[in-house]
N, CA, C and O atoms as CSV, one atom per row, in Angstrom:
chain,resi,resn,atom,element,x,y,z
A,1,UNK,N,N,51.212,19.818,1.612
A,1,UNK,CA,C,51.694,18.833,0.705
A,1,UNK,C,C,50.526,17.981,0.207
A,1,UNK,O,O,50.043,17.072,0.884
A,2,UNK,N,N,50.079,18.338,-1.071
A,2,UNK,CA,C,48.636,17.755,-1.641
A,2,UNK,C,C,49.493,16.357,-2.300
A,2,UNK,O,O,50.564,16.333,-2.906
A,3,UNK,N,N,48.964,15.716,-2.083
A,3,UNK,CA,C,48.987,14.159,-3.090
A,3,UNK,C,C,48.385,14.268,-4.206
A,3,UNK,O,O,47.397,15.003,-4.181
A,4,UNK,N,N,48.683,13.710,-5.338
A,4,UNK,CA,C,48.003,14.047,-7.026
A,4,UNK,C,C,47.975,12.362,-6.669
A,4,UNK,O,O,48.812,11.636,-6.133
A,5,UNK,N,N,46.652,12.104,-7.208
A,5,UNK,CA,C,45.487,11.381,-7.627
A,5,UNK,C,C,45.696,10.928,-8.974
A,5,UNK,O,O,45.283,11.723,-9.818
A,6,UNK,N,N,46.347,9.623,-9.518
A,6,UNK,CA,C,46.383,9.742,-11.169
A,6,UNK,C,C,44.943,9.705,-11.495
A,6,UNK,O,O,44.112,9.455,-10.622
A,7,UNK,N,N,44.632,9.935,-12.671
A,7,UNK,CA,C,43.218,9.751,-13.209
A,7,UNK,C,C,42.511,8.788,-13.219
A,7,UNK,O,O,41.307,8.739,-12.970
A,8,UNK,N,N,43.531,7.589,-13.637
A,8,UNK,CA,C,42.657,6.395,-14.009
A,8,UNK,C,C,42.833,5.466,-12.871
A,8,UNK,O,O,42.971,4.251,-13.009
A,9,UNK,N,N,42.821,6.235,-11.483
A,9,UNK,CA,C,42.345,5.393,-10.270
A,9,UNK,C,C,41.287,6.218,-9.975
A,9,UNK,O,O,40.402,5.717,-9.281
A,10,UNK,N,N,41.101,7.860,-10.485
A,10,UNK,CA,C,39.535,8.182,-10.440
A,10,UNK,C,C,38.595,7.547,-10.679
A,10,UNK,O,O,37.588,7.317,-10.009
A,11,UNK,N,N,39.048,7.082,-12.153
A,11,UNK,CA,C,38.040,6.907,-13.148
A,11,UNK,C,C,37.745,5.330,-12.466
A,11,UNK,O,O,36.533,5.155,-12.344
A,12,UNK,N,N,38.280,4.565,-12.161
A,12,UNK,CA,C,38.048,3.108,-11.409
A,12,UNK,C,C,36.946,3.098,-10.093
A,12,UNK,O,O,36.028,2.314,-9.855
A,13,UNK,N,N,37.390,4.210,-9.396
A,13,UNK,CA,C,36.774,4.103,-8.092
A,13,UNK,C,C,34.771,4.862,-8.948
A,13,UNK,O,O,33.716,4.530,-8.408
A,14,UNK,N,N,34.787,5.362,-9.628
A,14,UNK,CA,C,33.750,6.099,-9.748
A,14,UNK,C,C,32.570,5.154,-10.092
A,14,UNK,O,O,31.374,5.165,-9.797
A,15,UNK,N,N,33.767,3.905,-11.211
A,15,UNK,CA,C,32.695,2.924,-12.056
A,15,UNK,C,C,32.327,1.732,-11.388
A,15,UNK,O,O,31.528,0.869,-11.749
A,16,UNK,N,N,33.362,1.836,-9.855
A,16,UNK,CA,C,33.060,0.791,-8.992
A,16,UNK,C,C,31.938,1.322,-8.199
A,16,UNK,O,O,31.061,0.498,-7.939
A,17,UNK,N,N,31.800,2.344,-7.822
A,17,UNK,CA,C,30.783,2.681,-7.174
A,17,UNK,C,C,29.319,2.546,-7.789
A,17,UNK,O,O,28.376,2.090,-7.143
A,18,UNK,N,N,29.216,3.053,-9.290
A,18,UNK,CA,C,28.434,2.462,-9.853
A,18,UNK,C,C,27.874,1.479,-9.765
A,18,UNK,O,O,26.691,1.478,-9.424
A,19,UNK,N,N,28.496,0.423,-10.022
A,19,UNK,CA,C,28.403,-1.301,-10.207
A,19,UNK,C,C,27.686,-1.654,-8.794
A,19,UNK,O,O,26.855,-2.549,-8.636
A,20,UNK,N,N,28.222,-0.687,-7.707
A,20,UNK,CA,C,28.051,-1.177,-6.232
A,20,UNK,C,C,26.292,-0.834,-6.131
A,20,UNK,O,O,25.510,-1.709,-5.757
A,21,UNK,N,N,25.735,0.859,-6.606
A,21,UNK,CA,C,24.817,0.893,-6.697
A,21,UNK,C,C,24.044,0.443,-7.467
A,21,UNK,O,O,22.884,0.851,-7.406
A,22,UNK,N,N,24.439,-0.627,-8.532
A,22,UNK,CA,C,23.023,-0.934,-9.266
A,22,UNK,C,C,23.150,-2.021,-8.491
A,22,UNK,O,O,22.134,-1.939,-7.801
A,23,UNK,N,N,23.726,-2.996,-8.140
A,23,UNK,CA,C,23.826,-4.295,-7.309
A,23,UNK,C,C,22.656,-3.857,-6.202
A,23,UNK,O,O,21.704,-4.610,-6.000
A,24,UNK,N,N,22.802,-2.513,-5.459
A,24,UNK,CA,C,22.211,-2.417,-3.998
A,24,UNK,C,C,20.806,-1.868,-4.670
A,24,UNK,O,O,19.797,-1.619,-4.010
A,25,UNK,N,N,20.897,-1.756,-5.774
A,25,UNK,CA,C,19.289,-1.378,-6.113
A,25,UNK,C,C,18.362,-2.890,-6.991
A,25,UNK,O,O,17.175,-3.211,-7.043
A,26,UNK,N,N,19.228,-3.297,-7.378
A,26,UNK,CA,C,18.962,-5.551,-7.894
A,26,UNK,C,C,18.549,-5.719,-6.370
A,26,UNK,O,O,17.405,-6.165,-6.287
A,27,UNK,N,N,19.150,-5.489,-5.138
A,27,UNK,CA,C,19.100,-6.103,-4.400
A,27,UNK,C,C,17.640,-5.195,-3.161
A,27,UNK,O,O,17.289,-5.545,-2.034
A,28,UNK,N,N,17.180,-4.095,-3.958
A,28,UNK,CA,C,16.685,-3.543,-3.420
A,28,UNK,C,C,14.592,-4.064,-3.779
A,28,UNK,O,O,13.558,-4.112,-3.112
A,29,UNK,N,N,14.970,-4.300,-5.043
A,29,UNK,CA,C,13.766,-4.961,-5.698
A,29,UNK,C,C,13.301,-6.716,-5.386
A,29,UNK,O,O,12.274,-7.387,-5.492
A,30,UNK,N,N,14.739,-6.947,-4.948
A,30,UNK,CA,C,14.196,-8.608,-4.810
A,30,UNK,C,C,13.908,-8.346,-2.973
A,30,UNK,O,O,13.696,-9.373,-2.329
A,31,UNK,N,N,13.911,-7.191,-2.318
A,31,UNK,CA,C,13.495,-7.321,-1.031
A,31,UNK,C,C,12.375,-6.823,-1.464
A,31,UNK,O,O,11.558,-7.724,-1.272
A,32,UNK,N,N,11.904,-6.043,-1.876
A,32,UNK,CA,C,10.347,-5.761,-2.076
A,32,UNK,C,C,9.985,-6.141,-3.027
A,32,UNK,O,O,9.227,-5.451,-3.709
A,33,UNK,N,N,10.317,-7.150,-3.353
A,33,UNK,CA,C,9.174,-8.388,-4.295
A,33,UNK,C,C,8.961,-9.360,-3.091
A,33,UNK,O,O,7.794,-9.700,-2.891
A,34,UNK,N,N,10.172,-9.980,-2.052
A,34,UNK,CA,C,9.675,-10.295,-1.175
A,34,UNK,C,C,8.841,-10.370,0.025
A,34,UNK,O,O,8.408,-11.318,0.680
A,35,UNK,N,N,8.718,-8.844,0.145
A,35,UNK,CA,C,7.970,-7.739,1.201
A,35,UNK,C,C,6.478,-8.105,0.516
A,35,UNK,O,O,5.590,-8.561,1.235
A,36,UNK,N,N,6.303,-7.923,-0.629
A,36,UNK,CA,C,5.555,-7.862,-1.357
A,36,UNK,C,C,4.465,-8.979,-0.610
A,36,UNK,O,O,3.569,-8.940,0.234
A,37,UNK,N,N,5.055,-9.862,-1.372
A,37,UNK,CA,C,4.595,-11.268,-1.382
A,37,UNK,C,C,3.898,-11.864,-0.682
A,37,UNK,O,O,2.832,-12.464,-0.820
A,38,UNK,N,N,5.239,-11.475,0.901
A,38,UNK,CA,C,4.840,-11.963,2.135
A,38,UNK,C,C,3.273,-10.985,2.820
A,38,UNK,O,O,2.387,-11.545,3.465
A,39,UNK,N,N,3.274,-9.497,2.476
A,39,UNK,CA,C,2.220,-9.051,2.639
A,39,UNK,C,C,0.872,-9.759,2.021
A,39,UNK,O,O,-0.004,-10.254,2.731
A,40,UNK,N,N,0.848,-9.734,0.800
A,40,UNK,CA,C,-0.475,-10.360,0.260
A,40,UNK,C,C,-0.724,-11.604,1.027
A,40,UNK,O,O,-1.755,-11.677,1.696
A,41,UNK,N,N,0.283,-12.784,0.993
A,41,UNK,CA,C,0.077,-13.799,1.329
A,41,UNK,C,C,-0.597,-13.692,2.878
A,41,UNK,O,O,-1.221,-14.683,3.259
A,42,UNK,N,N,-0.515,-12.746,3.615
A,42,UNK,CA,C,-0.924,-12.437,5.138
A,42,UNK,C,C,-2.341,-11.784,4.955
A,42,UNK,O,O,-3.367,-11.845,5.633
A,43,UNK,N,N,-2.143,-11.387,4.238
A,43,UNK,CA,C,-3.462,-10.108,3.756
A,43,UNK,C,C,-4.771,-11.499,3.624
A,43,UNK,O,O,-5.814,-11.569,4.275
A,44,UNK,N,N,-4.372,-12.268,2.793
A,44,UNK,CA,C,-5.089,-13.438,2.129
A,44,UNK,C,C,-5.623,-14.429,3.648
A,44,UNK,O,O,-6.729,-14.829,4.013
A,45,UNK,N,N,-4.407,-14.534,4.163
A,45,UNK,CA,C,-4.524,-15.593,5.560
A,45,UNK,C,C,-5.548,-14.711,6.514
A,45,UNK,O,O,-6.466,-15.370,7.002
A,46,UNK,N,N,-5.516,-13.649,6.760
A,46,UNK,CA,C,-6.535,-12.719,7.661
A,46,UNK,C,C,-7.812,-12.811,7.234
A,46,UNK,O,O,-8.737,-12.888,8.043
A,47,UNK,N,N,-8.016,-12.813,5.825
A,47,UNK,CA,C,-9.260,-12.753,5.278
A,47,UNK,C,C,-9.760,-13.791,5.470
A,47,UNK,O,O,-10.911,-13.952,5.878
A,48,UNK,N,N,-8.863,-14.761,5.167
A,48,UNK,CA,C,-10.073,-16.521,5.306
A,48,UNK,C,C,-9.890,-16.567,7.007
A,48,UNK,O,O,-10.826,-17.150,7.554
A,49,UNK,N,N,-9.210,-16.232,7.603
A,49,UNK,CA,C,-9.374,-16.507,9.421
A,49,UNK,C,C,-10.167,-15.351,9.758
A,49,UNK,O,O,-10.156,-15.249,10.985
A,50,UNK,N,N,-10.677,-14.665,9.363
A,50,UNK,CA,C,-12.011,-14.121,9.533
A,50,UNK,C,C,-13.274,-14.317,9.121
A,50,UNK,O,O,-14.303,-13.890,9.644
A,51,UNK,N,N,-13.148,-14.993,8.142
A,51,UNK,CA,C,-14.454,-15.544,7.426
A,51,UNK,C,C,-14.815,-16.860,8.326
A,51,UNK,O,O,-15.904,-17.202,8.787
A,52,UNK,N,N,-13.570,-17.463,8.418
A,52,UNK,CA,C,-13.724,-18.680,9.401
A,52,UNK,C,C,-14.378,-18.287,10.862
A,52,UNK,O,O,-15.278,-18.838,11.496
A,53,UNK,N,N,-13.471,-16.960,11.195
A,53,UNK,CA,C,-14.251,-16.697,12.610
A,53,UNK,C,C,-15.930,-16.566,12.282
A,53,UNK,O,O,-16.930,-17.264,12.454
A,54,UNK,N,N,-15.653,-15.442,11.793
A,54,UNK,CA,C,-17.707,-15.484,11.286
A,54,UNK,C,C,-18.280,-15.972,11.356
A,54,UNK,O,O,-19.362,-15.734,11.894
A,55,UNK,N,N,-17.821,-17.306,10.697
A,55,UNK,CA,C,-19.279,-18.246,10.275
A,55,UNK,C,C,-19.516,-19.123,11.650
A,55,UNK,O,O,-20.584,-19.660,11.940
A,56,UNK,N,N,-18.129,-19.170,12.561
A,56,UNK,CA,C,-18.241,-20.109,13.900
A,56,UNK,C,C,-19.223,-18.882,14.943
A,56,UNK,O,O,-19.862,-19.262,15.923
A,57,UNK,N,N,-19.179,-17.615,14.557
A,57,UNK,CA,C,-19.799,-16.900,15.676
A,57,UNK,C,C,-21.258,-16.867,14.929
A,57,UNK,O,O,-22.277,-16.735,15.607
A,58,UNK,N,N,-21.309,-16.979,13.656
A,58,UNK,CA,C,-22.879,-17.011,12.573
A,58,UNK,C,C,-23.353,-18.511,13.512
A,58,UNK,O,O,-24.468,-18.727,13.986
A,59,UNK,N,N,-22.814,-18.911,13.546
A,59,UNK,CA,C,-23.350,-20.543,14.114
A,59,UNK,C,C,-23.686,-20.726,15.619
A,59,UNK,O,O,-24.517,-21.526,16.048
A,60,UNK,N,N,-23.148,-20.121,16.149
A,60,UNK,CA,C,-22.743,-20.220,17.894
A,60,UNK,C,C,-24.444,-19.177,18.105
A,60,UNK,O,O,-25.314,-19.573,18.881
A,61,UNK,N,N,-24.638,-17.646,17.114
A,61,UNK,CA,C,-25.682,-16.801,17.504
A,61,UNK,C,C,-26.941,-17.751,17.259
A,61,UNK,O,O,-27.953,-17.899,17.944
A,62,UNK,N,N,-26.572,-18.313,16.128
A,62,UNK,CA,C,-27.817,-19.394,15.337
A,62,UNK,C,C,-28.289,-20.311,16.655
A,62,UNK,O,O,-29.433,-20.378,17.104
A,63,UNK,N,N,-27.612,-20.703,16.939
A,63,UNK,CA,C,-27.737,-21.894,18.046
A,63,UNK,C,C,-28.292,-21.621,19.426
A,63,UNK,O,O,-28.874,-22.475,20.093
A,64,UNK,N,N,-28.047,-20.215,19.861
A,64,UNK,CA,C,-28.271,-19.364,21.037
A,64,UNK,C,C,-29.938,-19.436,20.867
A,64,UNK,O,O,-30.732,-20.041,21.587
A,65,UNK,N,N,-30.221,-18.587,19.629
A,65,UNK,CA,C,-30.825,-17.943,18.877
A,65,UNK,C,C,-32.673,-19.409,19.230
A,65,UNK,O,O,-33.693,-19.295,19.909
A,66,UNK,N,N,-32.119,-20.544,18.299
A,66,UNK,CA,C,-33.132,-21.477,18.150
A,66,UNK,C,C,-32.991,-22.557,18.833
A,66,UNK,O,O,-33.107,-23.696,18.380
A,67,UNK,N,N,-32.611,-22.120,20.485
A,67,UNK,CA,C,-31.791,-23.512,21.065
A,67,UNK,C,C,-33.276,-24.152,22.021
A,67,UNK,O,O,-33.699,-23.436,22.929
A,68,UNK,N,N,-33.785,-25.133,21.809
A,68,UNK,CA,C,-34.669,-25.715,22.420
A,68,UNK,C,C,-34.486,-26.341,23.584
A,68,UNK,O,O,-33.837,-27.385,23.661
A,69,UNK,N,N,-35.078,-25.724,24.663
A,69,UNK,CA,C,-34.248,-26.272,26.070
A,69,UNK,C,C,-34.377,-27.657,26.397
A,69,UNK,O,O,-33.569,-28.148,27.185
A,70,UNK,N,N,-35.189,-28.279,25.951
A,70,UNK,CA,C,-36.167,-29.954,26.163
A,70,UNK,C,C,-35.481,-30.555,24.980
A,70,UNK,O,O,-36.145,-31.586,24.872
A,71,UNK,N,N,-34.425,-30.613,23.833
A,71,UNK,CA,C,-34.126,-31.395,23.226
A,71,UNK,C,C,-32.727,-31.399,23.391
A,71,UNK,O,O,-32.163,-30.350,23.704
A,72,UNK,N,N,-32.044,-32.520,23.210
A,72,UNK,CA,C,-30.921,-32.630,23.483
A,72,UNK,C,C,-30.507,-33.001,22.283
A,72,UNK,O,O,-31.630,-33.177,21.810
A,73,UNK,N,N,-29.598,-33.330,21.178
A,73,UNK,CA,C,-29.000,-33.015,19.971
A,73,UNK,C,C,-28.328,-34.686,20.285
A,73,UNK,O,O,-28.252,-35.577,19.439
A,74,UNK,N,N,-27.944,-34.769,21.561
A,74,UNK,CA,C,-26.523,-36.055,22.155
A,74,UNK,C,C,-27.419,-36.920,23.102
A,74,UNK,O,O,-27.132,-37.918,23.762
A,75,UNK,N,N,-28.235,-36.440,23.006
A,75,UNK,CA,C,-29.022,-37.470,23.893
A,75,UNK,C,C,-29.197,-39.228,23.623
A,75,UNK,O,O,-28.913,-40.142,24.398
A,76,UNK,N,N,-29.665,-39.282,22.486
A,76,UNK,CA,C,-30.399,-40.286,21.880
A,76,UNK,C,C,-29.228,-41.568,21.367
A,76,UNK,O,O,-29.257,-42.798,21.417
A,77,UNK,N,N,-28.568,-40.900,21.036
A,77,UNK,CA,C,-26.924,-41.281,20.731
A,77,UNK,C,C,-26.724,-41.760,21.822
A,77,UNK,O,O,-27.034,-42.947,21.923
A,78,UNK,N,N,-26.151,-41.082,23.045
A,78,UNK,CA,C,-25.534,-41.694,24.331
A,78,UNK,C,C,-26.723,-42.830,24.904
A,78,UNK,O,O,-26.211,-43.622,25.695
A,79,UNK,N,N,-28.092,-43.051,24.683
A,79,UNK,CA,C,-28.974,-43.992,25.494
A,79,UNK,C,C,-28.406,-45.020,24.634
A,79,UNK,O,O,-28.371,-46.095,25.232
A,80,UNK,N,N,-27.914,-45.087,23.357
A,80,UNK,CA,C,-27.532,-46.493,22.449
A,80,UNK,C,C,-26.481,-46.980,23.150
A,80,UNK,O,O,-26.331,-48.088,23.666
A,81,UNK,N,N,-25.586,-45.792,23.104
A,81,UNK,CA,C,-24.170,-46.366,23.639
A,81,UNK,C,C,-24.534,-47.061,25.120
A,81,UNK,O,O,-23.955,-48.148,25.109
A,82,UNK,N,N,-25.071,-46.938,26.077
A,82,UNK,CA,C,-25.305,-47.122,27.189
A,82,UNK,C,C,-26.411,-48.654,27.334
A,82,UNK,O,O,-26.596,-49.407,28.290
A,83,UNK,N,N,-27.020,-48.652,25.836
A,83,UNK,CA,C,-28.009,-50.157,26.141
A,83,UNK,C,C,-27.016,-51.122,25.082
A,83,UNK,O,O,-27.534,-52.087,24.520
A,84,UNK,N,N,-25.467,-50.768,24.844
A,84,UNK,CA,C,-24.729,-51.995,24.455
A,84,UNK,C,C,-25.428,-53.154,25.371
A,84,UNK,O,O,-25.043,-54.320,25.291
């Protein structure tokens, strides 16, 4: 015992499905514009927190590098504070 299907509840369900997939594909572009975004914006943050690391380890080798054992940098400073 087959059930008959009128047509124009075919024709409804077909154009709803439609509608459903362009919605899930609108909705497919505003996630990867967001994906997007959030990548670069990370991409960008890595680059300057590496440049930042750099230049603190460029500074730290520098310092290793030309560090004079007989001068003190804080010395001269702390004898002021101390002859208040």
């Amino acid at each position: 015992m087959e059930q008959r299907i009128p047509l124009h509840l075919i024709s409804e369900n077909s154009n709803n499905h439609r509608n459903r997939s362009s919605n899930g594909e609108k909705r497919n572009k505003c996630v990867r514009y967001i994906v997007g975004c959030v990548t670069i914006t990370s991409i960008f943050g890595l680059i300057i927190l590496l440049l930042m690391l750099s230049i603190t380890i460029i500074m730290i080798v520098i310092n290793i590098r030309y560090h004079d054992k007989y001068y003190c940098s804080i010395e001269h400073r702390l004898s002021l504070c101390f002859n208040c």
